[in-house]
Gaussian input, Z-matrix of N, CA and C with variables (Angstrom, degrees):
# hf/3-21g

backbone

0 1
 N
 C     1     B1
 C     2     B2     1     A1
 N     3     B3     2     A2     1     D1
 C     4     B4     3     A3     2     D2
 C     5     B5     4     A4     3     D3
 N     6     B6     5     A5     4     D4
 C     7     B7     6     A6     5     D5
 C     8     B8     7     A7     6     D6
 N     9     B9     8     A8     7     D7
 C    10    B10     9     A9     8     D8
 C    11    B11    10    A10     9     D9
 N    12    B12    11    A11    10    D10
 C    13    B13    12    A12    11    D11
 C    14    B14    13    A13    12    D12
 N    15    B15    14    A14    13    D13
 C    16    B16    15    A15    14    D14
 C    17    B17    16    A16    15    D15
 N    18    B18    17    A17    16    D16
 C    19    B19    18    A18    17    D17
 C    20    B20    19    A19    18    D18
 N    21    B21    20    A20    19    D19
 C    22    B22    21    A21    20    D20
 C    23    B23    22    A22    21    D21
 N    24    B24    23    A23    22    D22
 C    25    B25    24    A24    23    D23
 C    26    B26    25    A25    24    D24
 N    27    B27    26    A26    25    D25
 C    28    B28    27    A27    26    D26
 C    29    B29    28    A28    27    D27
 N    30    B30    29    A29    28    D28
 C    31    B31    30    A30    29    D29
 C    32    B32    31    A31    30    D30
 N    33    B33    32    A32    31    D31
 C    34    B34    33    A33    32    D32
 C    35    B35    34    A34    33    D33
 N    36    B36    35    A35    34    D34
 C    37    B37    36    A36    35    D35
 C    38    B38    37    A37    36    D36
 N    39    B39    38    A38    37    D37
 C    40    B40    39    A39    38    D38
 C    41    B41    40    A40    39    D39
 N    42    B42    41    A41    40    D40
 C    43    B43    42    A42    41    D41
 C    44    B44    43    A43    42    D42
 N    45    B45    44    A44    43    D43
 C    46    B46    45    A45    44    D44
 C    47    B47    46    A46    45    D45
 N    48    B48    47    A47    46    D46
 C    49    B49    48    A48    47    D47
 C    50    B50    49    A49    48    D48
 N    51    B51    50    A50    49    D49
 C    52    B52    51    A51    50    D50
 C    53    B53    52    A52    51    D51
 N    54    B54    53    A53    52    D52
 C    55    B55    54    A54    53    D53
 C    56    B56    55    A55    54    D54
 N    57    B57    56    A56    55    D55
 C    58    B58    57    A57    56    D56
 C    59    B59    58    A58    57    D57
 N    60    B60    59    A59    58    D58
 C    61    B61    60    A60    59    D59
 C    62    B62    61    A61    60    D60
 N    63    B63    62    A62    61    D61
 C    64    B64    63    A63    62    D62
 C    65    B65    64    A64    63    D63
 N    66    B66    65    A65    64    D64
 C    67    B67    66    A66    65    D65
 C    68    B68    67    A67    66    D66
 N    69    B69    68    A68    67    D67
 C    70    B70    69    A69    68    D68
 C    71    B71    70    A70    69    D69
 N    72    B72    71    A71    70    D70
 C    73    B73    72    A72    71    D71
 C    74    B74    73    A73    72    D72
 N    75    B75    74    A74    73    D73
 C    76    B76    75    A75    74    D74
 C    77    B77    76    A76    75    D75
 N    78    B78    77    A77    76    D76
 C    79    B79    78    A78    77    D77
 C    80    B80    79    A79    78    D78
 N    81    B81    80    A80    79    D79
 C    82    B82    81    A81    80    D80
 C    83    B83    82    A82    81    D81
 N    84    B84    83    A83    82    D82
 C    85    B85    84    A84    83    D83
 C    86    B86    85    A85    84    D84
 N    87    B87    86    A86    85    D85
 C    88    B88    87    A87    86    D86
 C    89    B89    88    A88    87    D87
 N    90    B90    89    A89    88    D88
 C    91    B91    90    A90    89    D89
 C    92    B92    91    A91    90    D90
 N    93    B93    92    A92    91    D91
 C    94    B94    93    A93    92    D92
 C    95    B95    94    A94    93    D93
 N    96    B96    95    A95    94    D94
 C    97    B97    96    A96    95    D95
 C    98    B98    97    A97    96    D96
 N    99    B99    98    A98    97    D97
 C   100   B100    99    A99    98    D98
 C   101   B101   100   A100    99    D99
 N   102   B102   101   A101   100   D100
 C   103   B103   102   A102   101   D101
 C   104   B104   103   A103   102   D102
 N   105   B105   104   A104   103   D103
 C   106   B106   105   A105   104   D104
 C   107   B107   106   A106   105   D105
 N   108   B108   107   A107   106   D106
 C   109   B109   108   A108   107   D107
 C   110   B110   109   A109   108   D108
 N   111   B111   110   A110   109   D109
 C   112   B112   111   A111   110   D110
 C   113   B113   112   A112   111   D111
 N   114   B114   113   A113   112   D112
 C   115   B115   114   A114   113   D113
 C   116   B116   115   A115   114   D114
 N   117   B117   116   A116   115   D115
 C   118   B118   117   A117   116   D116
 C   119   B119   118   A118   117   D117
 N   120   B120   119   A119   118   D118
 C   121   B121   120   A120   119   D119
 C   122   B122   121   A121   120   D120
 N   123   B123   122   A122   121   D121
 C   124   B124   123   A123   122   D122
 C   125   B125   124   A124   123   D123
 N   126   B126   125   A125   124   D124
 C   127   B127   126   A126   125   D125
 C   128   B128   127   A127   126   D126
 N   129   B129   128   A128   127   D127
 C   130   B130   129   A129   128   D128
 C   131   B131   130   A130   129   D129
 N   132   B132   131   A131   130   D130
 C   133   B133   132   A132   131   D131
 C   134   B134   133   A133   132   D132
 N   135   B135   134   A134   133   D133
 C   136   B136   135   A135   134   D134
 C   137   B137   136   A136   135   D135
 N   138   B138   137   A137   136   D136
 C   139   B139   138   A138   137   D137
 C   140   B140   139   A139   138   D138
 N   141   B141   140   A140   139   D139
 C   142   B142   141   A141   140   D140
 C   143   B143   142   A142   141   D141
 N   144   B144   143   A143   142   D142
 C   145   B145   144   A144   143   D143
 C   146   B146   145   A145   144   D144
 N   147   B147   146   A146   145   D145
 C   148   B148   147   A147   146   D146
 C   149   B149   148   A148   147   D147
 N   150   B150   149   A149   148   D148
 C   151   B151   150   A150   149   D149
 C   152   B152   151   A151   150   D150
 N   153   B153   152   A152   151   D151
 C   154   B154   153   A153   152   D152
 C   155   B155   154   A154   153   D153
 N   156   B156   155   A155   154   D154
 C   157   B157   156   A156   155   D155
 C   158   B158   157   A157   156   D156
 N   159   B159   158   A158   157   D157
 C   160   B160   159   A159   158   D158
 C   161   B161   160   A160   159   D159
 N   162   B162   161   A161   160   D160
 C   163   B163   162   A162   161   D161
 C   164   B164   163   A163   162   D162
 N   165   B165   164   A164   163   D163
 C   166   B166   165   A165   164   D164
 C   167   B167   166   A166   165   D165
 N   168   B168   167   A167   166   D166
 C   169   B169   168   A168   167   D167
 C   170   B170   169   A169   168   D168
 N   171   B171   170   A170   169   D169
 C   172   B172   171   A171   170   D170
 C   173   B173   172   A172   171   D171
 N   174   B174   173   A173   172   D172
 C   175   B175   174   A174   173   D173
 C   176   B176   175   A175   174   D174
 N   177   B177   176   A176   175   D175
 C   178   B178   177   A177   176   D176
 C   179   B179   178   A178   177   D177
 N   180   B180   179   A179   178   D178
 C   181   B181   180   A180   179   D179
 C   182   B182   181   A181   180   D180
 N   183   B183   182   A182   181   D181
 C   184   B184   183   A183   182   D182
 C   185   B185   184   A184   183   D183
 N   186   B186   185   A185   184   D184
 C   187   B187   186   A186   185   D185
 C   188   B188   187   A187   186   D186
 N   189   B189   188   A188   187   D187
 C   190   B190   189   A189   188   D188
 C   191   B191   190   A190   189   D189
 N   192   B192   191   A191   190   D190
 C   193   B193   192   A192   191   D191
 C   194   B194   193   A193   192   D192
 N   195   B195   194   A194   193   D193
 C   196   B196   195   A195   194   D194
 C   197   B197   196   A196   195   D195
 N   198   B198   197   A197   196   D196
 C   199   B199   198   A198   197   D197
 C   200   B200   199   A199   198   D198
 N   201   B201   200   A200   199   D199
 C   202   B202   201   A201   200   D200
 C   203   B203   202   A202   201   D201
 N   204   B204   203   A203   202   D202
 C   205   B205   204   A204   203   D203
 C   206   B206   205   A205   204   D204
 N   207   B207   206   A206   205   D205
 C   208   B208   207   A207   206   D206
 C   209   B209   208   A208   207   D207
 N   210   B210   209   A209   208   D208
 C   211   B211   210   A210   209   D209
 C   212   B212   211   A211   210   D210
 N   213   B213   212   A212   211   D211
 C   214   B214   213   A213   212   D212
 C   215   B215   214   A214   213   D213
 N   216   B216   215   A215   214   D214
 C   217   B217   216   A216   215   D215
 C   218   B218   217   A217   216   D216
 N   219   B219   218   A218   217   D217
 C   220   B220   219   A219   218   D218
 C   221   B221   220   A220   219   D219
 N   222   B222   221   A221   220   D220
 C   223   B223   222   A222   221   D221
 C   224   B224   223   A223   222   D222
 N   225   B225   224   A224   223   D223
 C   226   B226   225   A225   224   D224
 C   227   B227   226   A226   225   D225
 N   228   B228   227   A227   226   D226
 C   229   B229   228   A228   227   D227
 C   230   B230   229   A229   228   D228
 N   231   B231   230   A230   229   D229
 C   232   B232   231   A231   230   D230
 C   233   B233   232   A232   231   D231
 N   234   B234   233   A233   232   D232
 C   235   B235   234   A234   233   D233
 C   236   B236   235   A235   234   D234
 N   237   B237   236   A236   235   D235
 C   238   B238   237   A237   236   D236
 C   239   B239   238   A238   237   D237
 N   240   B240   239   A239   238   D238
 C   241   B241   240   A240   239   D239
 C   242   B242   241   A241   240   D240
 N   243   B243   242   A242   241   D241
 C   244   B244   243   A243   242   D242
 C   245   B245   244   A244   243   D243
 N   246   B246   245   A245   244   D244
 C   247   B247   246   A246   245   D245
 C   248   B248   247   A247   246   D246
 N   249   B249   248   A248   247   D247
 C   250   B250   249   A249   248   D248
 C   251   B251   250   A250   249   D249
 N   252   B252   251   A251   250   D250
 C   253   B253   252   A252   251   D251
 C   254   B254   253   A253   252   D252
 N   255   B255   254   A254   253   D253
 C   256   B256   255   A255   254   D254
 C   257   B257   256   A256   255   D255
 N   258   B258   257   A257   256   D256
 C   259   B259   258   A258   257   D257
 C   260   B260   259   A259   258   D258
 N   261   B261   260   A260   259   D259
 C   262   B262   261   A261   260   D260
 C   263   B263   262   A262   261   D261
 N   264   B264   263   A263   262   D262
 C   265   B265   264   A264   263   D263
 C   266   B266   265   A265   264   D264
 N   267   B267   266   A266   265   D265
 C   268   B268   267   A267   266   D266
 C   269   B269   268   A268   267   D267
 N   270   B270   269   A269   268   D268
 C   271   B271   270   A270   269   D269
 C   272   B272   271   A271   270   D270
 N   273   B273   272   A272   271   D271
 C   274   B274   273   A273   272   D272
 C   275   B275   274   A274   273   D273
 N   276   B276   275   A275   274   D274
 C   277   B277   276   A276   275   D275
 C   278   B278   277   A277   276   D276
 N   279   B279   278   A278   277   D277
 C   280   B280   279   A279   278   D278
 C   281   B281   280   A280   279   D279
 N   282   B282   281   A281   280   D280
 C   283   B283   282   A282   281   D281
 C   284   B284   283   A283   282   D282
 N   285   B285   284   A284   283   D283
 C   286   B286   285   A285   284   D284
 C   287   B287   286   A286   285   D285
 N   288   B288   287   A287   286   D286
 C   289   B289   288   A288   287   D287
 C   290   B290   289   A289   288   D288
 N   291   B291   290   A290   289   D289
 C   292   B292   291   A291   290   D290
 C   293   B293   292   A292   291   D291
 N   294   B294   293   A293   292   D292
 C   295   B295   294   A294   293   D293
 C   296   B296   295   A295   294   D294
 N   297   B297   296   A296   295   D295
 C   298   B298   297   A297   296   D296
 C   299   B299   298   A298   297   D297

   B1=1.4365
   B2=1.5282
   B3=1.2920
   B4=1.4891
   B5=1.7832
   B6=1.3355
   B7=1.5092
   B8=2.0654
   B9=1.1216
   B10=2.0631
   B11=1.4202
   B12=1.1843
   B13=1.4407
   B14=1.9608
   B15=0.8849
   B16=1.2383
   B17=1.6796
   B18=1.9397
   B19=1.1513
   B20=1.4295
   B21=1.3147
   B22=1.3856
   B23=2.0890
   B24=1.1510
   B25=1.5600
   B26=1.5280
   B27=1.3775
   B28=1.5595
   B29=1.8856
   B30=1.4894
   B31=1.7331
   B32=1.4169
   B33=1.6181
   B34=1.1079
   B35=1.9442
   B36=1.6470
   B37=1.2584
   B38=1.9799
   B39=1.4432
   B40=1.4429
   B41=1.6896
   B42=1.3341
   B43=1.6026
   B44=1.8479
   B45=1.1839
   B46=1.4647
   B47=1.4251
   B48=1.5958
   B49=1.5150
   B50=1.9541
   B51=1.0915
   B52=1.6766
   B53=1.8531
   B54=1.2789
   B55=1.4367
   B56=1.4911
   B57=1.0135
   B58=1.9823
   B59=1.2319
   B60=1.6005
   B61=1.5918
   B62=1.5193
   B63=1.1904
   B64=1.7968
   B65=1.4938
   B66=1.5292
   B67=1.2994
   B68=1.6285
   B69=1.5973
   B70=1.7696
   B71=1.0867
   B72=1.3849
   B73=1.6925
   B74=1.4358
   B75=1.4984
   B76=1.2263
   B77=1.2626
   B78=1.3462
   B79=1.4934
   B80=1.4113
   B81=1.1758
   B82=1.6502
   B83=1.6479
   B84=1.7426
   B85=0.5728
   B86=1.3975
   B87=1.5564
   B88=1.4604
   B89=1.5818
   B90=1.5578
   B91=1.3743
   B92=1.8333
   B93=1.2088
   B94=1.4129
   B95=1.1685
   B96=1.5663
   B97=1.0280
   B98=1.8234
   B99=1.2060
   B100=2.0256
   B101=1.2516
   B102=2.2887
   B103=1.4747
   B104=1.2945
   B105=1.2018
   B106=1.5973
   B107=1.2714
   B108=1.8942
   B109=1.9314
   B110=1.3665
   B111=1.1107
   B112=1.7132
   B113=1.5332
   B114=1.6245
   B115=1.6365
   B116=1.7198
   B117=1.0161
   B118=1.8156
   B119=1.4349
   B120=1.4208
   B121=1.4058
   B122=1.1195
   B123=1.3868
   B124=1.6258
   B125=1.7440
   B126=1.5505
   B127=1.1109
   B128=1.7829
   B129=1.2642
   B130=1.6070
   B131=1.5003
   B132=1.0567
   B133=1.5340
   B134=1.5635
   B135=1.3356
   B136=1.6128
   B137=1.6097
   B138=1.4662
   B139=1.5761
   B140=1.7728
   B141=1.2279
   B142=1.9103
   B143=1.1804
   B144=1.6810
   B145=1.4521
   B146=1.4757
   B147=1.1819
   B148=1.9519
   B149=1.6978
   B150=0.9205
   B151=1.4690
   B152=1.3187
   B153=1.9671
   B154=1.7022
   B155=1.5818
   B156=1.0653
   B157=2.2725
   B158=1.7788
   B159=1.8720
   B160=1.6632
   B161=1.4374
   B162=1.3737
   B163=1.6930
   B164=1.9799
   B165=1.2915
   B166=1.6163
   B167=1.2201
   B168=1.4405
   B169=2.3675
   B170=1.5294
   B171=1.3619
   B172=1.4317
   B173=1.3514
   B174=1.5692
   B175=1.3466
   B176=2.3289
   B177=1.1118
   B178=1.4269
   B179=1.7801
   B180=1.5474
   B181=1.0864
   B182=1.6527
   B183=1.6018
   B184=1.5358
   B185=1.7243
   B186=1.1490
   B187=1.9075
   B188=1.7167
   B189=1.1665
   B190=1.2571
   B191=2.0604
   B192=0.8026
   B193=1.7523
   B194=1.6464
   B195=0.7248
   B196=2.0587
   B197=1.6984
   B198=1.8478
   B199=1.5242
   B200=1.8067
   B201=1.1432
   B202=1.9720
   B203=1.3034
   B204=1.0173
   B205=1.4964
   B206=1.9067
   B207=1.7109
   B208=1.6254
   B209=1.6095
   B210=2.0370
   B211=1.3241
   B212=1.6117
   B213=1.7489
   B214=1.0712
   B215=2.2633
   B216=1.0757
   B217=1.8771
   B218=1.6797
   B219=0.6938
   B220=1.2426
   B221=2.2804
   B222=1.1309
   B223=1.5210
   B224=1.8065
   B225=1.1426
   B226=1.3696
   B227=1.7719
   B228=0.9042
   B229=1.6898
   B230=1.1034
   B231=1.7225
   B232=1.6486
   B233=1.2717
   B234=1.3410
   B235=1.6856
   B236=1.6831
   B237=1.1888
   B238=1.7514
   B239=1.5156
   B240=1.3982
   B241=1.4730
   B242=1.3105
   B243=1.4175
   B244=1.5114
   B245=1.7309
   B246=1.5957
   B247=1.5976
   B248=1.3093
   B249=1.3420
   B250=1.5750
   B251=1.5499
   B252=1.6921
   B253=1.9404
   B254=1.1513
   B255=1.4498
   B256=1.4407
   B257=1.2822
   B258=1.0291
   B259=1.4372
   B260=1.6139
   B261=1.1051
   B262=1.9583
   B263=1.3519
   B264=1.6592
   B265=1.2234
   B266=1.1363
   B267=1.5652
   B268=1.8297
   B269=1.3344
   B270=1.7463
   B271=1.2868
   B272=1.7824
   B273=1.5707
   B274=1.7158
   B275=1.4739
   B276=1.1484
   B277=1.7046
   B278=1.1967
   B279=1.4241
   B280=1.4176
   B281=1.2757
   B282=1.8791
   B283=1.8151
   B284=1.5317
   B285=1.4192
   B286=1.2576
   B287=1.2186
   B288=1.5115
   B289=1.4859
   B290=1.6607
   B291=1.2245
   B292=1.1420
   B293=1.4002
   B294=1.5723
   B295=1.0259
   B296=1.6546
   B297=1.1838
   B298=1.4705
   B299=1.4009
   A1=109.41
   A2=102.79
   A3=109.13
   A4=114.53
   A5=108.61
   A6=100.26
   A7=88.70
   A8=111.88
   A9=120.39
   A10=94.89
   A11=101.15
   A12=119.15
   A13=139.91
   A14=117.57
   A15=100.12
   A16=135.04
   A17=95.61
   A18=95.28
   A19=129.54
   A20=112.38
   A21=101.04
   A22=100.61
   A23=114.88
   A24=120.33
   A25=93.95
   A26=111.71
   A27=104.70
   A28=107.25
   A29=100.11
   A30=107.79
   A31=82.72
   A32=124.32
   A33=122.14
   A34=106.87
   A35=111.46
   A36=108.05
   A37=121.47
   A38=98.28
   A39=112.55
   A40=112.60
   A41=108.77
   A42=112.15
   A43=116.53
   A44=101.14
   A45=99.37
   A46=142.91
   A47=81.95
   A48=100.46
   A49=104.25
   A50=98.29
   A51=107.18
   A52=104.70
   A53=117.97
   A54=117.01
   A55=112.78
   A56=116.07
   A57=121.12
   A58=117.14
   A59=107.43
   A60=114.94
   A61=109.51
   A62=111.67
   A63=105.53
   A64=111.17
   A65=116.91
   A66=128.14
   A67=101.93
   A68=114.25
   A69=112.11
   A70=126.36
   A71=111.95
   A72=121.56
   A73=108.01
   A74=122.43
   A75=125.31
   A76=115.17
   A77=101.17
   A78=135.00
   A79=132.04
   A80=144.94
   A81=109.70
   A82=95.90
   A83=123.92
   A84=121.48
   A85=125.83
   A86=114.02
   A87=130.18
   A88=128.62
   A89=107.24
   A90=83.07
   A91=116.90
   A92=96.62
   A93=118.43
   A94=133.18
   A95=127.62
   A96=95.80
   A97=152.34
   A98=95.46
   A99=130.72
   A100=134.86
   A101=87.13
   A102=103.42
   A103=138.47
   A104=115.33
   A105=98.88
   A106=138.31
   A107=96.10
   A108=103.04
   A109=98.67
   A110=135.35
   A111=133.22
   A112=114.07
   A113=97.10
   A114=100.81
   A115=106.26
   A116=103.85
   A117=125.38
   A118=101.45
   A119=78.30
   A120=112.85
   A121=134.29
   A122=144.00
   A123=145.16
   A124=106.69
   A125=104.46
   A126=117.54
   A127=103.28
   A128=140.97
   A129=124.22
   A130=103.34
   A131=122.44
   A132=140.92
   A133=90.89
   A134=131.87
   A135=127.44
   A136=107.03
   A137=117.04
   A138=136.77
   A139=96.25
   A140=89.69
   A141=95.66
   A142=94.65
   A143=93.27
   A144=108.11
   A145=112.11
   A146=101.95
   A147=111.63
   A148=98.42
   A149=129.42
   A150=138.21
   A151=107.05
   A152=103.74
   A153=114.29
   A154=92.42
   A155=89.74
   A156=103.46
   A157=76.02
   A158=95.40
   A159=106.86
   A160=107.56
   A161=115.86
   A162=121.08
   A163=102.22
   A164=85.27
   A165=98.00
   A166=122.61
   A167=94.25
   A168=91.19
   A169=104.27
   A170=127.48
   A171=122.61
   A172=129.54
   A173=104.77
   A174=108.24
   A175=117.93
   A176=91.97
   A177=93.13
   A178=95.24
   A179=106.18
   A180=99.04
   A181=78.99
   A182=113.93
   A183=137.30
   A184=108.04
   A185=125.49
   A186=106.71
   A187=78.74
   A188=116.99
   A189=134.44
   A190=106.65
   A191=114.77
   A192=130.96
   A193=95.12
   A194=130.33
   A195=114.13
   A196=97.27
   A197=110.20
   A198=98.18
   A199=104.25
   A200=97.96
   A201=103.98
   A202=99.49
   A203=138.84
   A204=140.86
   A205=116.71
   A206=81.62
   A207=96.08
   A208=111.61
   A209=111.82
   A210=80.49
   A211=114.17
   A212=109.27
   A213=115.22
   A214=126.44
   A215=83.07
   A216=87.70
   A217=87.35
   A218=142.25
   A219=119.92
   A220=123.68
   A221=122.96
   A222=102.83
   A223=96.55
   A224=109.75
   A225=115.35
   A226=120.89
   A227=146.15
   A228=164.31
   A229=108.07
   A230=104.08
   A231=114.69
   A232=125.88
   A233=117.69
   A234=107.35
   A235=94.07
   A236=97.51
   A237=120.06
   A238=96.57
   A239=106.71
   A240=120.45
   A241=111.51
   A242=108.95
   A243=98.36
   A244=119.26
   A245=108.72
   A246=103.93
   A247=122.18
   A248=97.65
   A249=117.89
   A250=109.97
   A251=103.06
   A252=93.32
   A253=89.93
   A254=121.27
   A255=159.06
   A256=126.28
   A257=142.24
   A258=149.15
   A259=99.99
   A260=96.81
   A261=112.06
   A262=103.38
   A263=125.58
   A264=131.09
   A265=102.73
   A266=119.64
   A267=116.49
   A268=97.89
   A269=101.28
   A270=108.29
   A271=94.88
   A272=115.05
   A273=105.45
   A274=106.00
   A275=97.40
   A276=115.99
   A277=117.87
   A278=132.67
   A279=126.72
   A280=119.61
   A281=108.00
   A282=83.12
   A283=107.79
   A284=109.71
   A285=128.70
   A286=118.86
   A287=101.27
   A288=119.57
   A289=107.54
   A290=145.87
   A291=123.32
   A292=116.19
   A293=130.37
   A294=115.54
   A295=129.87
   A296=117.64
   A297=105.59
   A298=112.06
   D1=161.70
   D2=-174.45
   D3=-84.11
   D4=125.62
   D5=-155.39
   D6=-105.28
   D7=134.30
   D8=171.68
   D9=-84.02
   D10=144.89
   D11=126.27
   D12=-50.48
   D13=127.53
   D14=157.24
   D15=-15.69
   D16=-68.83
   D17=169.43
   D18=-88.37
   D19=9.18
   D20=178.58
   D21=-98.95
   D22=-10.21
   D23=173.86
   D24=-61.80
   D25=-53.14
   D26=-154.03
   D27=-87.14
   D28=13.66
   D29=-164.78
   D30=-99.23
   D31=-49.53
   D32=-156.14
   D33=-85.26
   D34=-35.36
   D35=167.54
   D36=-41.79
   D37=-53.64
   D38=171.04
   D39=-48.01
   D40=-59.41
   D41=174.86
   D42=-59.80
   D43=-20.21
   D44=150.30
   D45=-56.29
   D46=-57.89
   D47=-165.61
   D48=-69.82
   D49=-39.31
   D50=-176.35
   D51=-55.32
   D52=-40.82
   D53=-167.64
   D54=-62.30
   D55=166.46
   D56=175.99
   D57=-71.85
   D58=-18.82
   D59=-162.68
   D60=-62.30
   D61=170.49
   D62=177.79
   D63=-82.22
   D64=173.92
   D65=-164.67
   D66=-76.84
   D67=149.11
   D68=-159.22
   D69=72.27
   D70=30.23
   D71=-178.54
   D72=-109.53
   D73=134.14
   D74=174.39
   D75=-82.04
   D76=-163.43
   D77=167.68
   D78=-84.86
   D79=126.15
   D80=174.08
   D81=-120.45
   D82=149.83
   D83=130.44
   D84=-93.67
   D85=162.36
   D86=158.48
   D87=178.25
   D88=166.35
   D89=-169.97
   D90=-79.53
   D91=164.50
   D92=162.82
   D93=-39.51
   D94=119.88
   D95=176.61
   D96=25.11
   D97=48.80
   D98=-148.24
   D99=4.41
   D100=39.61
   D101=150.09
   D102=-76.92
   D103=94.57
   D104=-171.20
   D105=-57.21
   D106=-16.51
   D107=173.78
   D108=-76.34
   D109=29.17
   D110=159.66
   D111=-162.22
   D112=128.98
   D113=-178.24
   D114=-111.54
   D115=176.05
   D116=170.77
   D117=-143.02
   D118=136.20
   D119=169.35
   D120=-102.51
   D121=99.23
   D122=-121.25
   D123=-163.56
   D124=129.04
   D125=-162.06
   D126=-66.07
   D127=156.21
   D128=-173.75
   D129=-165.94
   D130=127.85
   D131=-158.22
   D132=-79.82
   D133=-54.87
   D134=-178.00
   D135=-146.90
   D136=142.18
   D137=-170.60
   D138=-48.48
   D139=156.87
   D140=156.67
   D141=-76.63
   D142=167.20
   D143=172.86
   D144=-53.97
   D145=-33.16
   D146=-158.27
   D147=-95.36
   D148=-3.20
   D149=177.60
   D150=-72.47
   D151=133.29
   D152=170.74
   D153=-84.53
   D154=155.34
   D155=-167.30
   D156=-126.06
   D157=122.65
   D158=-179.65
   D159=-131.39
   D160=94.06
   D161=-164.63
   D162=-99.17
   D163=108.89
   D164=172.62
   D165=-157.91
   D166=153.18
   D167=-171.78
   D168=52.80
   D169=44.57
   D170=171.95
   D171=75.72
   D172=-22.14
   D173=176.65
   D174=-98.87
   D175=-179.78
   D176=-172.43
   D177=-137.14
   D178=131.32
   D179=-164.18
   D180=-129.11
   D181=158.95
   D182=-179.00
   D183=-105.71
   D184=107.80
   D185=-167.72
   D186=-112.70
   D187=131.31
   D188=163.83
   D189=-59.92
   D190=118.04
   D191=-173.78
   D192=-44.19
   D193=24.91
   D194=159.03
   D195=-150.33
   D196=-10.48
   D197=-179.65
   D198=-90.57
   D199=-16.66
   D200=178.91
   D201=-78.35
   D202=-44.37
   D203=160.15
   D204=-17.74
   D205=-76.20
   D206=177.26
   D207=-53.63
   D208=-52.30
   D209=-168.49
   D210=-117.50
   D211=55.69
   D212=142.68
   D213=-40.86
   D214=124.91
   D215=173.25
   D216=74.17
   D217=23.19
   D218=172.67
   D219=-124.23
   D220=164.75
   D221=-156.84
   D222=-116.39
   D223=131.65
   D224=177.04
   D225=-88.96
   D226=95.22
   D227=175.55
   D228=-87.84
   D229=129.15
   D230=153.60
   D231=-115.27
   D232=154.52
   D233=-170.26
   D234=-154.07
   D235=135.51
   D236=-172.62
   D237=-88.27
   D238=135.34
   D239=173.80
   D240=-96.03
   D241=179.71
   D242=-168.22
   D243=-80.06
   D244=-1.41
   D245=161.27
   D246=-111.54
   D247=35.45
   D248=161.39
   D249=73.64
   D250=15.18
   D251=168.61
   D252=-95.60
   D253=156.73
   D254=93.86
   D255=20.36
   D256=134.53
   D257=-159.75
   D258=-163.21
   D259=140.23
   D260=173.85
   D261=-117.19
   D262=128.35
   D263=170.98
   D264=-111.53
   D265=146.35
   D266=159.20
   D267=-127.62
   D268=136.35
   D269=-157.35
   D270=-137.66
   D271=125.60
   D272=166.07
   D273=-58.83
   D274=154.35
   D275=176.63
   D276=-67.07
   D277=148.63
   D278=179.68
   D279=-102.41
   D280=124.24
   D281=-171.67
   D282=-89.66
   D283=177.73
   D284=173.67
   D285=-71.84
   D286=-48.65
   D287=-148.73
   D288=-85.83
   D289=139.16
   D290=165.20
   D291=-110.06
   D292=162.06
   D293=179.35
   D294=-109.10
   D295=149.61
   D296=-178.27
   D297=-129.44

């Protein structure tokens, strides 16, 4: 499953709240223009049919059925630039453990 950040819960709560859509509206990811080496992230009143629905840290996110795939196990991050937009990182997880 797709694991948030802190700040990317409260990046994407905000990108909620700003949109027109009604209250209980997610997120969607997917890819671009049906590149999959690039997604968008887009505010969305209800999932596609074919959409995994991923409710965590308060928010509700839409993963388009081949983009939940990709970022199964993997951690989503946001980080503010210095003119105050927003940026989405997806980052594999780091383990602890090492192996021998």
């Amino acid at each position: 499953m797709l694991i948030l950040t802190g700040a990317a819960a409260t990046a994407i709560r905000d990108l909620s709240s700003r949109s027109e859509l009604p209250g209980g509206t997610g997120v969607r990811i997917a890819p671009r223009d049906g590149d999959a080496s690039l997604l968008t992230l887009t505010p969305a009143a209800v999932p596609a049919s074919t959409d995994e629905v991923v409710e965590t840290e308060g928010v509700r996110l839409f993963l388009e059925s081949s983009t939940a795939a990709v970022l199964r196990d993997k951690v989503l991050d946001a980080r503010m630039d210095e003119q105050g937009s927003i940026g989405f990182l997806i980052n594999a997880p780091s383990c602890d453990k090492h192996v021998r």
